[in-house]
Phi, psi and omega in degrees: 000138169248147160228128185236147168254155171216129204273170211243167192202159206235098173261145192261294175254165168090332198282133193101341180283325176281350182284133079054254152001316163238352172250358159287011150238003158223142182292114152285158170218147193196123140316068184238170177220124181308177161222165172284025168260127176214179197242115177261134167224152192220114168267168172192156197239087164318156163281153214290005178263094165211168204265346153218166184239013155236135182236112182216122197281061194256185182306335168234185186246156158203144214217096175217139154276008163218125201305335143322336158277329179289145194244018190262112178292292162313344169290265207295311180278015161281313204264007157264323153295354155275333192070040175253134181237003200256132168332091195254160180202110173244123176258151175207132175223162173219168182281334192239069235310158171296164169062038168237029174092020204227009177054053178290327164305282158338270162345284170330297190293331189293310172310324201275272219306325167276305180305299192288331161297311157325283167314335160248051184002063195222123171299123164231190207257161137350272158344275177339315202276293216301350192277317176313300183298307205284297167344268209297335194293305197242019178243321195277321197249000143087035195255173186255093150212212210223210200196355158315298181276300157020275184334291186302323200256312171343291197268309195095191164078187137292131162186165176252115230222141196217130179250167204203142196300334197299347210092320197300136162265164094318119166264096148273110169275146168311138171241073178327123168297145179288337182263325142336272159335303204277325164315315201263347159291344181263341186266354191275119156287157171211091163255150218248136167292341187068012177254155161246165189213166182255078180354257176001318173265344143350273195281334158350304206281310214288331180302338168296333211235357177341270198306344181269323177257036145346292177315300207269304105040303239247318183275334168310317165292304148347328161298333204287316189300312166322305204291309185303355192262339163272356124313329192252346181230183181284357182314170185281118165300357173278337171241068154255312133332299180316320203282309182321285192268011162286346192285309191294338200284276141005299161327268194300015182246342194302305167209139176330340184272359229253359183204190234182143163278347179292293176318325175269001172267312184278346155296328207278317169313303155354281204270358142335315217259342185145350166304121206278334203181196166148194203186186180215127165280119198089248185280344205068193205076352182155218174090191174248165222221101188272122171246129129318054219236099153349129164293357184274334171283345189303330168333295225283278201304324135324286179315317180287327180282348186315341164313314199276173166258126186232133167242143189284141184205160171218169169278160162250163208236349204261349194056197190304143172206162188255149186244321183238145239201352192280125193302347191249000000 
């Protein structure tokens, strides 16, 4: 039996840069960090007496013999791009619910490709796993997303991530000041709006709208280097906040589905209270809702947000990993 834990990832800048859509005629870039929130999966190769012979344990049970049936879409088509035919049983949970901007998905696939790589006791590279994962999501399943997260739940960390018309990403990591880091993990909030969207159709509109919102991409992407230059130096952690909200400013102009009046009544409350900047995460439409906030304002910015729910996070620093081990 195997178990891969694999972490959920937060992107600060860049994001939409990563489509496909816009880096085949421009190199996208995008800033993110895994978190300490994660997606577990535990495979196991039953002995050869069992009454089916895929067994797989999600938000449903599902018990079949022919893999074509199974209806968990990354599920039969990882295990049809592995060739595994042999009687398998995959379990899966997570710290966090789907569709809520944290690249849950993504995250499955990468966790599902290392456990199973594992289990038939083969080392594969980082690189490997998220190109693979980014593969069965939009070229086998046909989804409108981006190759970041991938990335982000693979390598783990800070890092900086460059899409390239060739296909190839680039992995730079941050090389953070550490006291910086710990600075801007204490101002970051995180709160869940309670809507979930389905990313894909999301971003469907905005890939659609590439060429016309070019510009605004092109400045979106333009951020990464300002943010990464306030990780790395002694710069003011406040126009780390700053940077967040010109990126949201810029986001949320792309298409009309990606904010909300509701969701844009609770930024504006926010930054009422004292919130320097923040975003909404992953495609928009819901999901959770990233602030920047002085601690002497967070009281405040809680309090304007009490409807919501805030979830406590740290960075993760290890990416995707197999955490349990047994060979039998």
């Amino acid at each position: 039996m195997i178990i891969s834990r694999t972490p959920f990832r937060i992107s600060f800048v860049g994001g939409g840069t990563d489509l496909e859509s816009y880096y085949s005629t421009s190199d996208g870039r995008v800033l993110s960090t895994s978190i300490d929130k994660y997606i577990y999966v535990c495979v196991k190769r039953p002995v050869d007496i069992v009454e089916n012979k895929y067994r797989i344990a999600w938000n449903q049970l599902e018990n079949t013999d022919n893999i074509d049936s199974i209806t968990h879409p990354i599920v039969r088509e990882t295990l049809k791009f592995l060739e595994i035919e042999h009687p398998i049983e995959i379990v899966t949970f997570a710290d966090v619910p789907a569709q809520t901007g944290l690249g849950s998905s993504s995250a499955f696939a990468v966790g599902l490709l290392l456990a199973l790589y594992s289990l038939s006791g083969k080392m594969v590279t980082k690189y490997r796993l998220a190109s693979e994962a980014a593969h069965i999501e939009i070229e086998r399943l046909g989804r409108n997303i981006g190759k970041q997260d991938h990335f982000a739940a693979a390598y783990g960390n800070l890092n900086t991530f460059a899409f390239h018309s060739n296909g190839r990403v680039t992995v730079d990591p941050v090389f953070y000041n550490p006291e910086v880091k710990r600075i801007i993990q204490s101002r970051l909030m995180l709160f869940y709006t309670a809507k979930k969207r389905d990313a894909s159709e999301v971003l469907k509109e905005q890939a659609q709208n590439t060429e016309a919102k070019r510009s605004v991409l092109d400045a979106m992407r333009d951020l990464v280097d300002p943010l990464r230059d306030v990780l790395v130096s002694s710069e003011d952690p406040r126009r780390f906040g700053e940077i967040l909200h010109e990126s949201w400013l810029l986001k949320r102009s792309l298409t009309g589905s990606i904010s909300s009046s509701e969701i844009d009544g609770y930024y504006t409350a926010a930054r009422e209270a004292g919130a320097i900047g923040g975003k909404l995460l992953g495609a928009g439409g819901g999901g959770f809702l990233l602030l920047y906030v002085e601690l002497e304002d967070q009281a405040g910015v809680r309090e304007a947000l009490r409807p919501l729910y805030q979830l406590p996070f740290r960075f993760d620093d290890g990416g995707s990993r197999i955490t349990y081990y047994d060979e039998r």
